[in-house]
VOPAGU-2260 file (C-alpha; in pm, 1 decimal, decimal comma):
REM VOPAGU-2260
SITE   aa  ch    i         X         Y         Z
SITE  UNK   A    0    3101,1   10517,3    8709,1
SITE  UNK   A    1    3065,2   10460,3    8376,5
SITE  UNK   A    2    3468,4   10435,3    8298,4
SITE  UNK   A    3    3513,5   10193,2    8589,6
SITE  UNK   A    4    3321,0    9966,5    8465,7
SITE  UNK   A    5    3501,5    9983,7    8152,8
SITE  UNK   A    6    3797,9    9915,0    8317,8
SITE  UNK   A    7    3702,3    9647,9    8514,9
SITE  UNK   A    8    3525,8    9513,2    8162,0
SITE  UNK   A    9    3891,6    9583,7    8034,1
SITE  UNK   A   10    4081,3    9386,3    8269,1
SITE  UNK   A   11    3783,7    9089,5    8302,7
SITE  UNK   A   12    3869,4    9051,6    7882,5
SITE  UNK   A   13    4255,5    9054,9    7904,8
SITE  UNK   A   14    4213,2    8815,8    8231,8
SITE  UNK   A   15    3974,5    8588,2    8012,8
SITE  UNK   A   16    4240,2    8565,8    7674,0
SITE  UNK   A   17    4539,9    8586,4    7899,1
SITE  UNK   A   18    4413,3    8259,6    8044,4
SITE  UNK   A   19    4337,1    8118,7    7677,8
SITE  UNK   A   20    4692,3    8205,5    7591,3
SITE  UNK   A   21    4782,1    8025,3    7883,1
SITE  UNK   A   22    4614,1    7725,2    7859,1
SITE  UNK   A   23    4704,3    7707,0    7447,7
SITE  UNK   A   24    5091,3    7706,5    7587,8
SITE  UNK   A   25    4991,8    7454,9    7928,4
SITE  UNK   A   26    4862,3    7228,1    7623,0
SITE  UNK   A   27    5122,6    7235,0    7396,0
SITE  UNK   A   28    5428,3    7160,7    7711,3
SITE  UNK   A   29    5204,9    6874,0    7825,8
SITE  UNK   A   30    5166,4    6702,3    7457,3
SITE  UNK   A   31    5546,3    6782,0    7397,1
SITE  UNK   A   32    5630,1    6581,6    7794,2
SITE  UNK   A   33    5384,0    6264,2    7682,4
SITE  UNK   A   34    5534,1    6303,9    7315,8
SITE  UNK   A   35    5875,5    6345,1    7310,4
SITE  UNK   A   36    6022,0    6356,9    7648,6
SITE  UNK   A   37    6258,2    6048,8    7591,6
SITE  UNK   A   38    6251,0    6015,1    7231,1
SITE  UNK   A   39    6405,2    6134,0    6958,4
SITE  UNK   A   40    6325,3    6444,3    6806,0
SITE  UNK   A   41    6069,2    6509,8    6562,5
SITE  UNK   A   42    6205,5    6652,3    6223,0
SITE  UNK   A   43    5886,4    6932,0    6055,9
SITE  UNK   A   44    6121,4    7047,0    5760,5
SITE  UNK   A   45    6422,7    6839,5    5699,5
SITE  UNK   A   46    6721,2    7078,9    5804,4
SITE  UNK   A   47    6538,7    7336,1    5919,1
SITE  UNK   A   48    6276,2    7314,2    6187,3
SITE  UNK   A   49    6230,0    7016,8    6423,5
SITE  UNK   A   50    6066,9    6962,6    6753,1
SITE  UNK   A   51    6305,8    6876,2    7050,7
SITE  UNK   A   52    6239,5    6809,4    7428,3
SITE  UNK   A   53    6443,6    7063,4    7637,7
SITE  UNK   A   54    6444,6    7104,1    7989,7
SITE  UNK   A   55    6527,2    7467,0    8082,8
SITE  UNK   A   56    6689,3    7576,3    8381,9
SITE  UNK   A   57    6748,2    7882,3    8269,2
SITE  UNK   A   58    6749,1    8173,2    8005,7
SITE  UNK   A   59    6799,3    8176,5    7655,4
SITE  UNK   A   60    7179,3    8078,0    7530,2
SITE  UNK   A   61    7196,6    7931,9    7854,9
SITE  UNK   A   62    7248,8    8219,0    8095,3
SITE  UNK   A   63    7147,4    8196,4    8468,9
SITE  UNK   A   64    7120,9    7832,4    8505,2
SITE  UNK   A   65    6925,2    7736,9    8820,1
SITE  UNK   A   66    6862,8    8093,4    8953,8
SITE  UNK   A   67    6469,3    8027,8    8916,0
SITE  UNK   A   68    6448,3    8281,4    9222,5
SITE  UNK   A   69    6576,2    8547,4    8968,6
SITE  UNK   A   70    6339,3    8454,7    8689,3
SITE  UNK   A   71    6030,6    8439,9    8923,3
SITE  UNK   A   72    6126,0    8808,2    9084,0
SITE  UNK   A   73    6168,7    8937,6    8730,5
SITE  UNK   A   74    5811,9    8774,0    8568,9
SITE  UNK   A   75    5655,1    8912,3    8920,6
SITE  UNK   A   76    5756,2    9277,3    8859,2
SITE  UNK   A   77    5696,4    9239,9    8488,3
SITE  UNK   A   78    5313,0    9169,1    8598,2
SITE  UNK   A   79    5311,0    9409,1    8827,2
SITE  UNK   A   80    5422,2    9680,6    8607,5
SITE  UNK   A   81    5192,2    9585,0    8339,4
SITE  UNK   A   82    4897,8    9567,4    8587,0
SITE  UNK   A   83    4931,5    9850,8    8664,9
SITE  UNK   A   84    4960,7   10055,7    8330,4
SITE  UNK   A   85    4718,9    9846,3    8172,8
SITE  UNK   A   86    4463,6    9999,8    8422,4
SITE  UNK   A   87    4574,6   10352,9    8275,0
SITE  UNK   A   88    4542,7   10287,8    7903,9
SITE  UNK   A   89    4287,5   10469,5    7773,2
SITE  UNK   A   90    3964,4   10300,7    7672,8
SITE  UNK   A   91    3970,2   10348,3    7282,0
SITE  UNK   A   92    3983,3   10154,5    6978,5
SITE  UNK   A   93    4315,7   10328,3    6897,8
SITE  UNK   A   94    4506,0   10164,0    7200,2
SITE  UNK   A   95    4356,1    9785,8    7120,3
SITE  UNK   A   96    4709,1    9689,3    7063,3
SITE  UNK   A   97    4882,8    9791,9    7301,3
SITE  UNK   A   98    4624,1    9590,6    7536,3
SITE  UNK   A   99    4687,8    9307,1    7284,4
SITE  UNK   A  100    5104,2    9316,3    7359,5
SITE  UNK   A  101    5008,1    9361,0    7766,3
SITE  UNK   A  102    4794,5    9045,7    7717,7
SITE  UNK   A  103    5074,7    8821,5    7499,2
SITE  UNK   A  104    5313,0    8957,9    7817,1
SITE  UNK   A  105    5174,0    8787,9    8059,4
SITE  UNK   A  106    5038,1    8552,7    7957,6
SITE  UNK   A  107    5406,3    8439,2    7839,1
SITE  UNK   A  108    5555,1    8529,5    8181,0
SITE  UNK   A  109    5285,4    8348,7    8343,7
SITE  UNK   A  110    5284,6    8018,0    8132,6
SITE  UNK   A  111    5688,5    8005,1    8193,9
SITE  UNK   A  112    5631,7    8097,2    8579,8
SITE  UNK   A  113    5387,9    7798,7    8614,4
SITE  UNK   A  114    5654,2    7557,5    8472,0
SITE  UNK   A  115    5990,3    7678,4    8695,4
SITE  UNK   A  116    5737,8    7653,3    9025,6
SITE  UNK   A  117    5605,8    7311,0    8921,9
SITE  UNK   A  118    5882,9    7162,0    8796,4
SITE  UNK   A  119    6209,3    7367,8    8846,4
SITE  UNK   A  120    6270,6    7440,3    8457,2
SITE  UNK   A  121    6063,1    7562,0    8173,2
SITE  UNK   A  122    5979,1    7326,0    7873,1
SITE  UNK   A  123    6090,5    7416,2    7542,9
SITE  UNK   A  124    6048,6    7256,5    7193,9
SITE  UNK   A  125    6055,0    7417,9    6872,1
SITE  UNK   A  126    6389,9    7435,8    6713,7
SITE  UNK   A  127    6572,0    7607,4    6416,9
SITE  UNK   A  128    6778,1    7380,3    6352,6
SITE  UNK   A  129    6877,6    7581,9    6015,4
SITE  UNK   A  130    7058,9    7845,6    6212,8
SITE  UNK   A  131    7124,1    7666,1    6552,6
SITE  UNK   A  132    6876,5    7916,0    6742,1
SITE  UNK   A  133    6836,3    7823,1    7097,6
SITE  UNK   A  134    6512,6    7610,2    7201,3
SITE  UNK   A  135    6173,5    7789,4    7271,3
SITE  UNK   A  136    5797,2    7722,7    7356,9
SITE  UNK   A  137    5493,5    7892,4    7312,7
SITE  UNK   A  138    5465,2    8130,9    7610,1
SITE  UNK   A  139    5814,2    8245,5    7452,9
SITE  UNK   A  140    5664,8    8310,4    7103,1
SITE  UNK   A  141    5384,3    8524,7    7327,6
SITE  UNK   A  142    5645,9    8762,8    7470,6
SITE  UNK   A  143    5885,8    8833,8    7142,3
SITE  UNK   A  144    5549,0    8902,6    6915,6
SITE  UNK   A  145    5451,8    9129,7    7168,4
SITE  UNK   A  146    5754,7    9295,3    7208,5
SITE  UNK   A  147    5830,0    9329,3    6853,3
SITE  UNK   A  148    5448,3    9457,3    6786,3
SITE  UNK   A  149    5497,2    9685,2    7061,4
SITE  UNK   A  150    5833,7    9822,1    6893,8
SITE  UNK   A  151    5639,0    9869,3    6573,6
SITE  UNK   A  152    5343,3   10030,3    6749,4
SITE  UNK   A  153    5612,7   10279,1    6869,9
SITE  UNK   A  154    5757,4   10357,4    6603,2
SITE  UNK   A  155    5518,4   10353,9    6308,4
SITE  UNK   A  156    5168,7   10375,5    6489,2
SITE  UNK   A  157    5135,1   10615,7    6808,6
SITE  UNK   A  158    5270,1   10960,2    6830,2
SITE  UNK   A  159    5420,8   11141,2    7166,0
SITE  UNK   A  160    5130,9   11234,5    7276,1
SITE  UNK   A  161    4941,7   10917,7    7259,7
SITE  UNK   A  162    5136,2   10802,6    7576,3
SITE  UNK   A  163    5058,1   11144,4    7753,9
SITE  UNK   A  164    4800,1   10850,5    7977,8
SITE  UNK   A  165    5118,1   10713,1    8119,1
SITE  UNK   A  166    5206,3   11009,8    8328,6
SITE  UNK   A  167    4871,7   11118,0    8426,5
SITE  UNK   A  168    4787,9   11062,1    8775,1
């Protein structure tokens, strides 16, 4: 009984920052739509870093223009998945961050899934101008951090048999 209800606890705390994460990227795409959708863009460090309106239709560099269909399938297994193993990580301090990149997941493949059913595209803004790098948003910075934590996690942190919870029935 005891480790359902840490579970549940589990899930009700990643549900509760999942939908601050959301709401911090909701937030940001609305100012950037009342702020610069229409204007020019707005220059942080000269050369370097600028905000700039973009409207989306697809994935980064451009692939897969207008297949939204493939992007919402994808971010719907993605949850899924995670869902589901989240539910099977065990409940110790040692695995906090591993919740943490589950959390930053979804809650970036949420906050873009919101935009391409509302509007058709995703919103992106922040710019490198410095070394051309395509257009991103917040939800965006959510999933790379993760990913890259998670890589580090991997391969610095937990050991072989720290994932022996992912094949246990």
């Amino acid at each position: 009984m005891q480790n359902k209800n840490k579970t549940f606890q589990s899930y009700m705390y990643a549900v509760i920052w999942c939908v601050i994460a959301i709401f911090i990227d909701q937030i940001t795409k609305w100012l950037v739509v009342h702020n610069l959708k229409g204007k020019d863009s707005i220059t942080i460090i000269p050369n370097v870093f600028e905000l700039h309106y973009l409207e989306n239709r697809g994935a980064a560099f451009g692939m897969l223009q207008n297949k939204q269909i493939i992007f919402l399938i994808g971010a719907s297994i993605v949850l899924i998945a995670i869902g589901y193993l989240y539910g099977k990580i065990p409940h110790m301090s040692r695995y906090f961050w591993l919740r943490f990149c589950a959390v930053l997941v979804c809650a970036g493949a949420i906050g873009n899934m919101i935009d391409r059913i509302r509007l058709n595209y995703v919103i992106d803004f922040f710019y490198f101008s410095l070394i051309d790098f395509p257009i991103f948003n917040v939800a965006d910075c959510y999933v790379v951090v993760a990913c890259v934590l998670f890589a580090i996690l991997v391969l610095f942190y937990y050991k072989d048999e720290d994932f022996a919870w992912v094949s246990r029935k």
